[in-house]
C-alpha positions as CSV (number, residue, x, y, z in Angstrom):
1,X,128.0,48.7,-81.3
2,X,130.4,48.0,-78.0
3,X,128.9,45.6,-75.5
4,X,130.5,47.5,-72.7
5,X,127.9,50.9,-73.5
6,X,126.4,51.7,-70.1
7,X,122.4,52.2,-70.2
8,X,122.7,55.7,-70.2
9,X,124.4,55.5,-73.5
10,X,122.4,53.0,-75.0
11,X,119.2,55.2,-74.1
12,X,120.7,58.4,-75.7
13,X,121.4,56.3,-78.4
14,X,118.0,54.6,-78.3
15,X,116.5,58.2,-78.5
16,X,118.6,59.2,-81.9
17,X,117.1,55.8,-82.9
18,X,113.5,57.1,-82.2
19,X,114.0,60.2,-83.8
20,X,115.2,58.8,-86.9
21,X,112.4,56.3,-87.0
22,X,114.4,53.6,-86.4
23,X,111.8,52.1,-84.0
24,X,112.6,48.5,-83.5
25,X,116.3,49.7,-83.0
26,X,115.7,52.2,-80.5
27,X,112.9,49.4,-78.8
28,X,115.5,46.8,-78.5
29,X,118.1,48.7,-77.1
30,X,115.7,50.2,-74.6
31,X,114.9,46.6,-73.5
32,X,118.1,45.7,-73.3
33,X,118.1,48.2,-70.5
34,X,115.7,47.1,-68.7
35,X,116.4,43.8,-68.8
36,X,120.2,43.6,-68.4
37,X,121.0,46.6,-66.0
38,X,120.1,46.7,-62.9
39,X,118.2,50.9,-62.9
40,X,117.9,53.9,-60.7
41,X,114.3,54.8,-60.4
42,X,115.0,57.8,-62.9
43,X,116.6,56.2,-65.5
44,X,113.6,53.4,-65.6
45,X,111.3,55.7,-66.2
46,X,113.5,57.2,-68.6
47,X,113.5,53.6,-70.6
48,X,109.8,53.3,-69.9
49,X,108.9,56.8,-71.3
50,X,110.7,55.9,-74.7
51,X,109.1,52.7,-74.9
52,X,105.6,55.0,-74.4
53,X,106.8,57.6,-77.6
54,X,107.7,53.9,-79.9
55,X,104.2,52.4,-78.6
56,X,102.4,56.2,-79.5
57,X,104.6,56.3,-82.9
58,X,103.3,52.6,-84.2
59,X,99.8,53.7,-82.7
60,X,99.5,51.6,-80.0
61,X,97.8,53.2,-77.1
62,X,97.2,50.4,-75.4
63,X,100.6,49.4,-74.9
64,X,101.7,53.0,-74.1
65,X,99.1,52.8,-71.5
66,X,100.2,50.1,-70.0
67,X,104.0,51.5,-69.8
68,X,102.9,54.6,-68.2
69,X,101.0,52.4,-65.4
70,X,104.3,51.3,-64.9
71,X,105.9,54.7,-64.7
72,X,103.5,55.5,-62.4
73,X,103.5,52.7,-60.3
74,X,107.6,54.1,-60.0
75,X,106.4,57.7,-59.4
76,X,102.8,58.4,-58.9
77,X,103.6,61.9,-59.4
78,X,104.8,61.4,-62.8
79,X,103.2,64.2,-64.6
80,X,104.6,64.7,-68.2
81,X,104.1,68.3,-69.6
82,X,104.0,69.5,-73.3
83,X,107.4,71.2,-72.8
84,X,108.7,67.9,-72.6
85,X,106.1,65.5,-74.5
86,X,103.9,65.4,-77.3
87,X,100.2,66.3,-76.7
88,X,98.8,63.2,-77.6
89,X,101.8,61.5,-75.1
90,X,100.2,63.7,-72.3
91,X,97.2,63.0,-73.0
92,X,97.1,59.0,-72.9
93,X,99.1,59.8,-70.0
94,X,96.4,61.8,-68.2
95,X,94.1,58.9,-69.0
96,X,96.4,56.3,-68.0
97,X,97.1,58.5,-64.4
98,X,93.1,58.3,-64.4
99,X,93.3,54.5,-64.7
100,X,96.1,54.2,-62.5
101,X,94.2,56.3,-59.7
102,X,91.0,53.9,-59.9
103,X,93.6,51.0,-60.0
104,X,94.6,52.2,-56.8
105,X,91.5,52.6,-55.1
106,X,89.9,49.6,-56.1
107,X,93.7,47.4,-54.3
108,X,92.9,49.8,-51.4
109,X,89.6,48.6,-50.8
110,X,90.3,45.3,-51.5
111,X,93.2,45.6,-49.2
112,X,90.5,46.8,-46.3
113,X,87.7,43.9,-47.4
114,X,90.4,41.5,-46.9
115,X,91.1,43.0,-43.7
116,X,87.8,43.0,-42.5
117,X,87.1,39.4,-43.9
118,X,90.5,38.3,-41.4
119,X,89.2,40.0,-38.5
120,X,85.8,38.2,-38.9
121,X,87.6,34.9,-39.4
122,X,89.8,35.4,-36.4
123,X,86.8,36.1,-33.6
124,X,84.6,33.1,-35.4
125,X,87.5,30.9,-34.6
126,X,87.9,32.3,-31.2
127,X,84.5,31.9,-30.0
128,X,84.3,28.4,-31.8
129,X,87.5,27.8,-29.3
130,X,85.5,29.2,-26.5
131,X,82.2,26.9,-27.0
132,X,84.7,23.8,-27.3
133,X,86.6,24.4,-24.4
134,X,83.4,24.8,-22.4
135,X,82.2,22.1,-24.0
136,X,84.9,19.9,-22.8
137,X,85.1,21.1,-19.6
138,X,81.8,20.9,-18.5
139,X,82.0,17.1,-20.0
140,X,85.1,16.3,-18.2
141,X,84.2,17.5,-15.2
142,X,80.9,15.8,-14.5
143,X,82.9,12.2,-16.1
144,X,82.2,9.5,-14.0
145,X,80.4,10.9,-11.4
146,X,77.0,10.2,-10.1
147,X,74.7,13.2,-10.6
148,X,72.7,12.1,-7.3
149,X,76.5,12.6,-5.4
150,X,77.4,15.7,-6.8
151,X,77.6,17.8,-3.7
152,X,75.3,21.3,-3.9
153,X,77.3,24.6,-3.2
154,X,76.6,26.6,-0.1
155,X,74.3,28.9,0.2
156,X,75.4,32.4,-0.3
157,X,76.1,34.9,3.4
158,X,72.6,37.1,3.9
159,X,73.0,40.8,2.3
160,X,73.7,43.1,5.1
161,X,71.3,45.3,6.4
């Protein structure tokens, strides 16, 4: 096989492979894509969605699972159809989506604890700044002096009437 095959060729020819049943050849030459060629978005999810029919074909639904997570993490709106997919492909898929979508949630409200957790952090540390800086004003300010000389302010004007 030429070295100079663009991806595109070797996953056509990774996809003969597959449908031969030539699995580790079509695997290898799929990641050879993906880890020597710099992809369009498309064409990743192109490798990845062999590597989920070899993964199905050895019976590994984990691992097909954790391809499509990674298709959909490219395109959330990856939705495979039995026109173009196996049923049991779309349905690991719908359960991967499934996983995918409480994956998401889960970051999203992490994401806003974390948030939250900052916020909290930042007005501790201001009002700890506050309470020192009063602190050491108030200290500074009386330094050195006598109490029995510190001069008593005014009294304030009468309210008018």
């Amino acid at each position: 096989m030429a070295n100079d095959q663009t991806c595109s060729e070797k996953l056509n020819k990774a996809e003969e492979y597959y449908y031969d049943d030539a699995l580790d050849e079509a695997q290898a030459l799929v990641l050879d894509c993906l880890n020597n060629f710099t992809l369009e978005k498309k064409e990743r999810i192109r490798a990845y969605t062999i590597l989920v029919r070899i993964s199905l074909a050895r019976e590994n639904k984990d691992a097909a699972k954790k391809i499509l997570l990674k298709i959909f993490t490219l395109d959330p709106t990856y939705q495979p159809t039995t026109e173009q997919e196996t049923p049991r492909y779309v349905n690991v898929a719908s359960e991967a989506k499934q996983e995918f979508i409480a994956q998401s949630k889960t970051t999203e409200s992490q994401k806003q604890s974390s948030e939250k957790a900052n916020t909290l952090w930042l007005w501790m540390g201001a009002g700890v700044a506050v309470v020192v800086t009063t602190i050491v004003l108030v200290v500074s300010g009386s330094a050195g002096e006598n109490p029995d000389q510190l001069q008593s302010l005014s009294n304030p004007p009468p309210f008018p009437q």
